[in-house]
C-alpha positions in Angstrom: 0.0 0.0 0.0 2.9 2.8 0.8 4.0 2.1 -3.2 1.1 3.6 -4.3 0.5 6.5 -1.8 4.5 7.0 -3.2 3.4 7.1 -6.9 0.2 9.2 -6.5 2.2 11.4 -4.8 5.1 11.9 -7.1 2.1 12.1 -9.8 0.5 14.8 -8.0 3.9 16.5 -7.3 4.2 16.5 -11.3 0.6 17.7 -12.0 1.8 20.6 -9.5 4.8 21.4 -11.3 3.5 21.2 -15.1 0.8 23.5 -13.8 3.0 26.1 -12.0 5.6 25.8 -15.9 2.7 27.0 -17.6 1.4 29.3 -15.7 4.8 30.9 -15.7 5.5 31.0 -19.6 2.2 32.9 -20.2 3.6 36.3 -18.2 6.4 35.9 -20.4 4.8 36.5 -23.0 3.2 39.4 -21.8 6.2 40.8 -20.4 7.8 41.3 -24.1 5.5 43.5 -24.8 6.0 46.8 -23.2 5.6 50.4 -24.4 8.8 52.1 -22.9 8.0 55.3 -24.3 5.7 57.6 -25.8 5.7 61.3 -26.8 4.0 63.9 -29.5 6.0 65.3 -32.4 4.0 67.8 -34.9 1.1 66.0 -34.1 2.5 62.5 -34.6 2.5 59.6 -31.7 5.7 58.7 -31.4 6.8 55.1 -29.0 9.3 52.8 -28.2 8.4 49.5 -28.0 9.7 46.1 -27.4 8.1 43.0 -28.6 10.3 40.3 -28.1 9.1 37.1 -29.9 5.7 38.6 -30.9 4.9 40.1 -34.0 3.5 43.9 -33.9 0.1 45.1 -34.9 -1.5 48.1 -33.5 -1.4 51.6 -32.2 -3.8 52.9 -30.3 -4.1 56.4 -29.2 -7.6 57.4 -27.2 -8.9 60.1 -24.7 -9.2 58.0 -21.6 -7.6 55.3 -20.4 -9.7 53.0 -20.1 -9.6 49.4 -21.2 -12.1 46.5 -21.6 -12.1 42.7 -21.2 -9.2 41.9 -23.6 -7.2 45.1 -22.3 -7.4 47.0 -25.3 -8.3 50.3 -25.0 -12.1 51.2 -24.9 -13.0 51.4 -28.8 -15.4 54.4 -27.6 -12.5 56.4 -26.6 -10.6 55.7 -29.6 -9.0 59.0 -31.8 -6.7 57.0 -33.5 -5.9 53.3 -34.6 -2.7 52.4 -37.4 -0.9 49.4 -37.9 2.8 49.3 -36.6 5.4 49.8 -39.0 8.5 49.4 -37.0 10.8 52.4 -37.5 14.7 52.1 -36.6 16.0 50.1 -33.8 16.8 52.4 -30.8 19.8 52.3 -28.3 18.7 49.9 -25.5 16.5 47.7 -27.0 13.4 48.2 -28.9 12.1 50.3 -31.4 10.6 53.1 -32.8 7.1 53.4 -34.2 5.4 57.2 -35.8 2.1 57.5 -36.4 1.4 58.5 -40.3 -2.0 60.4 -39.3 -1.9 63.4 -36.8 -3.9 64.4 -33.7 -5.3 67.9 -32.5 -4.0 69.1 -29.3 -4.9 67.4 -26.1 -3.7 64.6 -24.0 -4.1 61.2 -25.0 -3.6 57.6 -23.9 -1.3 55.0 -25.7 -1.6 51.4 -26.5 0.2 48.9 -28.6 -0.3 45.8 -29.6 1.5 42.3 -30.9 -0.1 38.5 -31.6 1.5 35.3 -30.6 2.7 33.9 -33.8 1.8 29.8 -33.8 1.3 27.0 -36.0 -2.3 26.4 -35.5 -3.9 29.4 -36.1 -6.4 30.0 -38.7 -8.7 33.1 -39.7 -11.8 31.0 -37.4 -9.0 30.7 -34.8 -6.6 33.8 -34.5 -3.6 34.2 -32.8 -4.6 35.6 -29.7 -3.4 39.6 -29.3 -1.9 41.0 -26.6 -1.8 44.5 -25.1 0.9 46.8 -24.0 1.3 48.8 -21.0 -0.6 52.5 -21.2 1.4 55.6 -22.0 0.3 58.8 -21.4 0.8 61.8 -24.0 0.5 65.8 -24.2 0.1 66.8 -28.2 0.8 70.4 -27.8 -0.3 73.5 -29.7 1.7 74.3 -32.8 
C-alpha cells in the first residue's frame, strides 16, 4: 500500500509542477511586450516599444484610459488606430514606431499591440493579441 501513496504522490507533485511551468510562460509572453516610451511630435505619436518574440500590430491612441475585457483600450475612446510599421532600432532595446496620421492638441492615452505567432492558427481561430502597458501623452499647440 505505501508504493502507491509513493506514486500518487510523485504524480500529484508532477501535476503541481506542469501546472506552475505554464502558468509561468504565459507572463512571459506578456512581459515582451511593453511600451517604454511615448511622446507627440507635430502631431505625430511617437513610442518605443519592445516586442520580443511577438509580431507587432496596433497603435492605439484614445482620450481615456480606459480598457475592456481583452485590455485594449475602450474602442469608444478611440482617436486613432494604425498598424505598426516598426521604424529604426533604438539604443537599448526596442524600437521606434510614428504614427502617419496626426492628432489635434490634447492629452491622449497609448496602447500597442502584438499576436502570438503559432502553427495552428487560422482566420476562425486567430492568434490571440496582446496589449501593452498604457502611456500617457501631451500633443501640444503648434
Amino acid at each position: 500500500m505505501p508504493v502507491a501513496k509513493r506514486s500518487t504522490s510523485a504524480t500529484l507533485v508532477a501535476l503541481v509542477a506542469l501546472g506552475v511551468g505554464l502558468l509561468a510562460s504565459a507572463p512571459a509572453a506578456v512581459s515582451e511586450l511593453h511600451l517604454r516610451s511615448a511622446s507627440a511630435y507635430r502631431g505625430h505619436i511617437v513610442v518605443v516599444m519592445t516586442y520580443g518574440e511577438l509580431a507587432p500590430s496596433q497603435i492605439l491612441v484614445a482620450i481615456r484610459p480606459g480598457t475592456g475585457r481583452s485590455g485594449a483600450l475602450l474602442p469608444k475612446n478611440v482617436r486613432l488606430r494604425e498598424p505598426i510599421k516598426l521604424g529604426p532600432a533604438v539604443q537599448g532595446g526596442g524600437y521606434r514606431v510614428q504614427t502617419r496620421h496626426t492628432l489635434p492638441p490634447g492629452r491622449y492615452y497609448v496602447q500597442v499591440s502584438a499576436f502570438v505567432l503559432g502553427v495552428d492558427c487560422t482566420p476562425h481561430k486567430p492568434c490571440p493579441t496582446l496589449w501593452s502597458n498604457i502611456r500617457r501623452v501631451r500633443v501640444p499647440r503648434r
